[in-house]
N, C-alpha and C positions, 0 to 999 in steps of 0.2 A: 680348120674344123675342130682340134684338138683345142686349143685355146680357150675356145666359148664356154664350154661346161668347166672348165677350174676357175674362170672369173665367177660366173657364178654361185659354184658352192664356195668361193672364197667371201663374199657377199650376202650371204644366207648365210656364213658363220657371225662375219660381225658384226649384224643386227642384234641378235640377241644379246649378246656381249654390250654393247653402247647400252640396250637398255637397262642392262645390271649395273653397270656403272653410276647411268642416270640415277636408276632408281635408290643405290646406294650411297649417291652424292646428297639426295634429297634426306634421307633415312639423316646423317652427318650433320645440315646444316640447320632441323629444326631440333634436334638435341642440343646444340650448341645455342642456339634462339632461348631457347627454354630454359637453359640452366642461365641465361642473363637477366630475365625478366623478374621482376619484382613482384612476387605473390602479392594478392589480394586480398586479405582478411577480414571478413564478413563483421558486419557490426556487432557489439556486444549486447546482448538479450540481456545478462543478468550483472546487477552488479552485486562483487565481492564482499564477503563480509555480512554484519546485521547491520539493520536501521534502527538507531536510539528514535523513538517515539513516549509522547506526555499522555497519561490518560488520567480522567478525573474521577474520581472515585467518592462516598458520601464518608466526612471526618462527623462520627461522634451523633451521627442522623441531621443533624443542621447547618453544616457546613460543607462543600466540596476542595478536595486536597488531590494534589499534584500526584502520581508516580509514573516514575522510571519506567522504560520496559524495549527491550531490544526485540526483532522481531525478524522474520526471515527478510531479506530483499525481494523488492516488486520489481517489474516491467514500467509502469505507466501509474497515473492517478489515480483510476479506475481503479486497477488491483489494490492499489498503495492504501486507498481509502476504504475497500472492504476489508482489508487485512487489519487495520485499525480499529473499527466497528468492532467485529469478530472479538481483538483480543481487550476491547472493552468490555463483551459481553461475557468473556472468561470470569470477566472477577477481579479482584484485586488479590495479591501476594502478599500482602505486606498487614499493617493493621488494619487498612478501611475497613469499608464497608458496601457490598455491588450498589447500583443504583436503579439498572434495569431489571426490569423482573427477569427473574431464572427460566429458560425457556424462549425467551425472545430471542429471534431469529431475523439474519439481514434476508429480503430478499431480491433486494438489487439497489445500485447507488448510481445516481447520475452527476455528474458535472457539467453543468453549463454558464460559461463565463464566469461569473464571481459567488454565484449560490450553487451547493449542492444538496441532491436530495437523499435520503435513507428513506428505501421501503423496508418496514419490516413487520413482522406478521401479527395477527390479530390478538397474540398473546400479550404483547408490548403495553395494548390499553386494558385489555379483560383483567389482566394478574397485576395493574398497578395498584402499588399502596395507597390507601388511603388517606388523605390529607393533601392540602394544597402545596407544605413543605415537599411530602417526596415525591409527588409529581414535576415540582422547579426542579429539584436536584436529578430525579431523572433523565426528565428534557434538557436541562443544560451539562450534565456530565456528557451528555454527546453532542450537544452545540459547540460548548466551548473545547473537548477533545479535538473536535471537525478541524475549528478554526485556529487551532496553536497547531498542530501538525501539516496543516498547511495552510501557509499567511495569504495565499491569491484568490481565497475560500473566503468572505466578508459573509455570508450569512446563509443559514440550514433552511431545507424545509423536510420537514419530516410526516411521509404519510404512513399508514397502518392498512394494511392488506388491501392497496390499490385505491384506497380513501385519501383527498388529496385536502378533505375539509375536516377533518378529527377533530373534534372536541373532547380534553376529558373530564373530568369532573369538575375541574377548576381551569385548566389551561386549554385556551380556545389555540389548537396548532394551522389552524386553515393559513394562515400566510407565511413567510420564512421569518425565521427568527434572529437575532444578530448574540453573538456572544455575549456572557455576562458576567467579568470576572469578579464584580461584587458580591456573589457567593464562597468566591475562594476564601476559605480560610487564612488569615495572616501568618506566616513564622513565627510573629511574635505573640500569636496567641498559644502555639502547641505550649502546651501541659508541660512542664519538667517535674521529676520527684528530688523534694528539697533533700538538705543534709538533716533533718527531723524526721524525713519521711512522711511528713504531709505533700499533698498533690498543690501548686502553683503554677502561674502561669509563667511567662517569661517576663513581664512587667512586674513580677512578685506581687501581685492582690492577690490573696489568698482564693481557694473556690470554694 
């Protein structure tokens, strides 16, 4: 009769006991798990650094010329190509000349397959210059910007405040348009100043 009750509070002690050990064994073997496993490092969003981008700017009012221009880093096309837009409509740094009227604004750019489009606001046609010259050099300073910044781009279509058939004084925009680097200005045509100090060209014909 003495015997029965010390087996069992001997038995109701080691329960508890077994499960701290358990539960202390378990605590042990997913630290040890853990510290072998090979973290997982989420894809990169942004990449480092600037992007060198060409934008086309007006040389001289009748010609379009090349500049430089680094620019923060994008995600995707989409952004890549607003971001582009945008700092075409800054202006140029250097000696050109803007192309788009002052004021014009992107209001969204699509990509689909091999043409993209620029919407931008109704200032783009109201405030352009007059003449059939700065309207080409308008329209193609962002045509051919489009399509040297990105080569999978073959051709623009450009509406104005949600108008997909814009005409403007002289350049019917209603279908897309394909690059046209026959406005570029040559190298060998920029201006140098002689050692007389007359202005020439780089073929030396005087101007």
């Amino acid at each position: 009769m003495l015997e029965h009750p010390q087996k069992k509070i001997t038995i109701s002690t080691l329960i508890p006991f077994l499960v701290f050990i358990l539960f202390f064994s378990l605590l042990i073997w997913q630290k040890y798990r853990s510290s072998h496993e090979v973290p997982i490092s989420p894809p990169q969003q942004h990449v480092e650094g600037k992007r060198s981008v060409t934008l086309f700017f007006a040389a001289d009012g009748t010609r379009l010329a090349r500049e430089a221009r680094e620019i923060d880093p994008c995600e995707d096309d989409i952004s890549c190509l607003k971001s582009v837009i945008d700092e075409l409509l800054n202006g140029p740094v250097g000696e050109f000349d803007e192309t788009v009227p002052e004021g014009t604004t992107v209001d969204a750019v699509h990509i689909e397959g091999n043409q993209a489009t620029i919407e931008f606001n109704q200032t783009f046609s109201d405030a352009m210059l007059s003449g059939s010259s700065a309207e080409m050099l308008a329209v193609y300073s962002v045509v051919d910007t489009v399509a040297v910044n990105f080569p999978r781009i073959q051709k623009v279509k450009i509406n104005v405040d949600g108008n997909s058939r814009v005409i403007l004084r002289h350049l019917d925009l209603s279908d897309p348009l394909l690059p046209d680097y026959s406005l570029e200005r040559s190298p060998l045509q920029e201006p140098v100043e002689s050692s007389a100090g007359s202005t020439t060209n780089r073929k030396g014909t005087p101007k």
